[in-house]
C-alpha positions in Angstrom: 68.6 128.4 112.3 70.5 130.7 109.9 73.1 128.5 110.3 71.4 125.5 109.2 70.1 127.8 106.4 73.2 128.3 105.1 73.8 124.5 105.0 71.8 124.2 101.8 73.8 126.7 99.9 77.5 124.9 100.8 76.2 122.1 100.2 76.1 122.7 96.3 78.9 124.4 96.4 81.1 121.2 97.7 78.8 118.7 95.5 80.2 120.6 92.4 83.4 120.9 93.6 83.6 117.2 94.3 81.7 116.3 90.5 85.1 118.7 89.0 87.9 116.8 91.1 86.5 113.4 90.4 86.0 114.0 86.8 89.6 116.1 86.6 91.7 112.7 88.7 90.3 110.6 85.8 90.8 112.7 82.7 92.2 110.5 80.8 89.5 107.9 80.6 87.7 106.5 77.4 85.1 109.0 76.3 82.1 106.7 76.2 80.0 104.3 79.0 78.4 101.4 79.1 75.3 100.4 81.2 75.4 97.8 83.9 78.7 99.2 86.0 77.9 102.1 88.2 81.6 102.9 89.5 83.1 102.4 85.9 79.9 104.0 83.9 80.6 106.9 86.8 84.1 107.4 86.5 84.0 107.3 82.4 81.2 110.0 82.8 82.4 112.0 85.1 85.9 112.4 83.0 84.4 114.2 80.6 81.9 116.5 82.7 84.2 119.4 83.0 84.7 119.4 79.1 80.8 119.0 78.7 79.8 121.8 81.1 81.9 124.1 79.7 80.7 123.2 76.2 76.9 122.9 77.6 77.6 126.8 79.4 78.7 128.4 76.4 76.0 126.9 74.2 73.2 128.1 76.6 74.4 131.0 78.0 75.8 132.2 75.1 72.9 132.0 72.3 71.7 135.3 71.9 67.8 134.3 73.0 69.1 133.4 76.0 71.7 136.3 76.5 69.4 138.5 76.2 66.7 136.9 78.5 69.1 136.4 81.0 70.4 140.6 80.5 66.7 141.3 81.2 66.5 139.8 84.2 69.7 141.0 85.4 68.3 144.5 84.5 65.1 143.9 86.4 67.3 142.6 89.5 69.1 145.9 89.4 65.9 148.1 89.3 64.4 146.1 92.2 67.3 146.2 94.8 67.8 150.0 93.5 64.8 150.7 94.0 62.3 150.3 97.1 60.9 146.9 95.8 63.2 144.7 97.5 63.1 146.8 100.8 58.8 146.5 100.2 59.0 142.9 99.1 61.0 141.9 102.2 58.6 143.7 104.9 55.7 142.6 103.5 56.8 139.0 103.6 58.1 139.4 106.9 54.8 140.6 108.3 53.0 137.5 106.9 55.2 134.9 107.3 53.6 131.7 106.4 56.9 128.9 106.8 58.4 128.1 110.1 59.6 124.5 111.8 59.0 121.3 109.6 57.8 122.9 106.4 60.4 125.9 106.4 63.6 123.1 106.9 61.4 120.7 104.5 61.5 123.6 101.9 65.0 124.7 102.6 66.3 121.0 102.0 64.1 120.6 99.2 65.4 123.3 97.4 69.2 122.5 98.1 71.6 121.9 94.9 73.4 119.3 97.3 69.9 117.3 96.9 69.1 117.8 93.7 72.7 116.5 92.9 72.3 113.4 95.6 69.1 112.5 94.1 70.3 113.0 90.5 73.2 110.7 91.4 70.9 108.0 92.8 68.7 108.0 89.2 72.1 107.9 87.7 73.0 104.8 89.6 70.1 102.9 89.4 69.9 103.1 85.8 73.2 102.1 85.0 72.7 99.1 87.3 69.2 98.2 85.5 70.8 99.0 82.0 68.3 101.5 81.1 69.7 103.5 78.6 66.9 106.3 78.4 66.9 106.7 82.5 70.7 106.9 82.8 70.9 109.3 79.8 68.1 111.6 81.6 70.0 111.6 85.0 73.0 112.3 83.1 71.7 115.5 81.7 70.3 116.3 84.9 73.4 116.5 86.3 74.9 118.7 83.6 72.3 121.1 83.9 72.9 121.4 87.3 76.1 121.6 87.0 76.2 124.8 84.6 73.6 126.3 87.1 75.9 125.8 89.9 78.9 127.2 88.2 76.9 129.9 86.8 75.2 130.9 90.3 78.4 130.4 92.3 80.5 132.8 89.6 78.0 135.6 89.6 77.9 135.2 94.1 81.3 135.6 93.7 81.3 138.9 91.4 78.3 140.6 93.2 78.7 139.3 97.0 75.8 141.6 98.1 74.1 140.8 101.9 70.4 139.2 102.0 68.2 140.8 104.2 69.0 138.4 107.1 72.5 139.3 106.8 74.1 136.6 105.0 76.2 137.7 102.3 76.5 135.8 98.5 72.8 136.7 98.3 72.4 137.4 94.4 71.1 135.0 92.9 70.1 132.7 94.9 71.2 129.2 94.5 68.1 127.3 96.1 66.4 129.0 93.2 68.0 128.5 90.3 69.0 125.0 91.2 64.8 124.1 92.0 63.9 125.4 88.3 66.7 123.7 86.8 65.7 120.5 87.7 62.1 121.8 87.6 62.3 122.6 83.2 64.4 119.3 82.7 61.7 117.1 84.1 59.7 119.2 82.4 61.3 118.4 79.1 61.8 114.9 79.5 58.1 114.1 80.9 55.9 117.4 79.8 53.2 119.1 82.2 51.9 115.8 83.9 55.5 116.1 86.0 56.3 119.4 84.7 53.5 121.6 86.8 54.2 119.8 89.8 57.9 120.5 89.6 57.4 124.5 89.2 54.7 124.3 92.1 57.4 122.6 94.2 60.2 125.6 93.0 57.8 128.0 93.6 57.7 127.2 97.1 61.3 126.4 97.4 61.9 130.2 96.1 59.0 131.9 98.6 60.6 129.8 101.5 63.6 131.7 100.6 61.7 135.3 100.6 59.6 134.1 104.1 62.8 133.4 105.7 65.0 136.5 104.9 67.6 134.3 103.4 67.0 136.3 99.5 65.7 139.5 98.1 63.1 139.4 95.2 65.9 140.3 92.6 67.5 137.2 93.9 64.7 135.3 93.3 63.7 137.2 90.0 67.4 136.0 88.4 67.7 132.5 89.9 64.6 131.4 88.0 64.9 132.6 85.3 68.6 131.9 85.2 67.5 127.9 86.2 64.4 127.7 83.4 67.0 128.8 80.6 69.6 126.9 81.5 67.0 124.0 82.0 65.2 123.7 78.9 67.9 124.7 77.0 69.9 121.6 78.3 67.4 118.9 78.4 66.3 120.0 74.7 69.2 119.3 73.0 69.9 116.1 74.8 66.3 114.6 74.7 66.1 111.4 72.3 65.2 111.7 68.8 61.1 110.3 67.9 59.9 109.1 65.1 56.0 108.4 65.6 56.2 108.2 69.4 58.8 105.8 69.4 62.2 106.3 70.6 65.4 106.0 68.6 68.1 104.5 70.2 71.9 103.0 69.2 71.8 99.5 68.8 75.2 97.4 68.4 74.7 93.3 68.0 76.0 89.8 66.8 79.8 88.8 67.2 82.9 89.0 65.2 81.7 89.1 61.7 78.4 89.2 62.2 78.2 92.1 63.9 76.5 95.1 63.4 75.2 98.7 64.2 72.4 100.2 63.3 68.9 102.3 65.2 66.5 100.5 68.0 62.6 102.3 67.8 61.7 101.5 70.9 58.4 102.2 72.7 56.7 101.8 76.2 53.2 100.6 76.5 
């Protein structure tokens, strides 16, 4: 069983890797997509993730709102696994352990960046072969949020490679975490509470599966969400579509030759 917990962690860590080679191999690609080819849309897109991440990483993690959120809850995380919280957290949920069989491996899959980026991938492609413009832009943020969460999560394992309490090491934060509130604050964003609630509900159960089964501390838990709302929000904010009295603004290119033209689409869904 802990091995199969351990799946879900791995399992972000080689769907990242595998975003950064495929994007890195095509470098040198056109900087901008059309919709209607998946595997050319994809390649184009993926070109220029490494760049965008980076860019996306320093913008969020970086402004000083953020910084200092983010310091907090790093500071909280310290007093709790310096303290007896963690230790008290961790018995207490062992003693009432609510998630075992179906629901525990349900949750544990759930919550795994590998699905979220599998998932994301699939609105990504499905888009781009229905030529919505708004969908594939969504998924496409999506996957850059998740992408400066992984990065982010699998640095700071790296730096602090402290043991969970079932043994496992890499424990701080935790990646099941921060990956569920990522994607939980971008739907969020793009859809507001109607989707939004559910979405944290959902997280909040990925990141109590991950107490219930000893595979995370509460400071692990504590930094992952609050690391995956920031980067989140801030992410899917700066990319959501411009409004102008509920109706979206879009690029619109038309005609041929000398005709043609440029200009904004208002476009709106009833």
């Amino acid at each position: 069983m802990d091995k199969f917990n351990r799946n879900g962690f791995w399992m972000g860590a080689v769907s990242l890797l595998l975003l950064f080679s495929v994007g890195c191999t095509t470098g040198q690609m056109e900087n901008s997509s059309e919709g209607g080819d998946f595997f050319e849309a994809a390649k184009i897109d993926l070109a220029r993730l490494p760049a965008e991440v980076i860019k996306d990483s320093n913008d969020t993690l970086l402004r000083r709102d953020n910084f200092t959120a983010l310091l907090l809850a790093g500071g909280a995380s310290i007093a709790m696994h310096n303290s007896d919280a963690d230790k008290n957290i961790a018995e207490n949920v062992d003693n009432h352990q609510v998630c075992s069989g179906f629901w525990d491996e349900s949750l544990n899959i759930m919550g795994s960046p590998g699905t979220h980026f599998a998932l994301t991938g699939l609105w990504y492609a499905i888009s781009v072969e229905n030529e919505d413009y708004i969908n594939k832009e969504r998924a496409w943020t999506m996957i850059r949020a998740l992408s400066v969460t992984g990065m982010t999560t699998l640095t700071l394992k790296a730096i602090r490679h402290n043991d969970s309490p079932n043994g496992a090491p890499w424990a701080w934060p935790s990646g099941h975490t921060s990956s569920s509130f990522t994607v939980a604050s971008v739907l969020d964003e793009f859809y507001g509470p109607k989707v939004g609630i559910p979405a944290y509900i959902g997280a909040s159960l990925v990141a109590y599966r991950m107490l219930d089964a000893g595979d995370h501390w509460g400071s692990d838990i504590v930094f992952g969400a609050t690391l995956g709302w920031i980067v989140g929000h801030t992410i899917a904010a700066k990319h959501k579509l411009p409004e102008i009295a509920g109706f979206k603004v879009l690029p619109y290119s038309g005609g041929t030759g000398e005709d043609r033209g440029f200009g904004v689409l208002l476009m709106k869904r009833f």
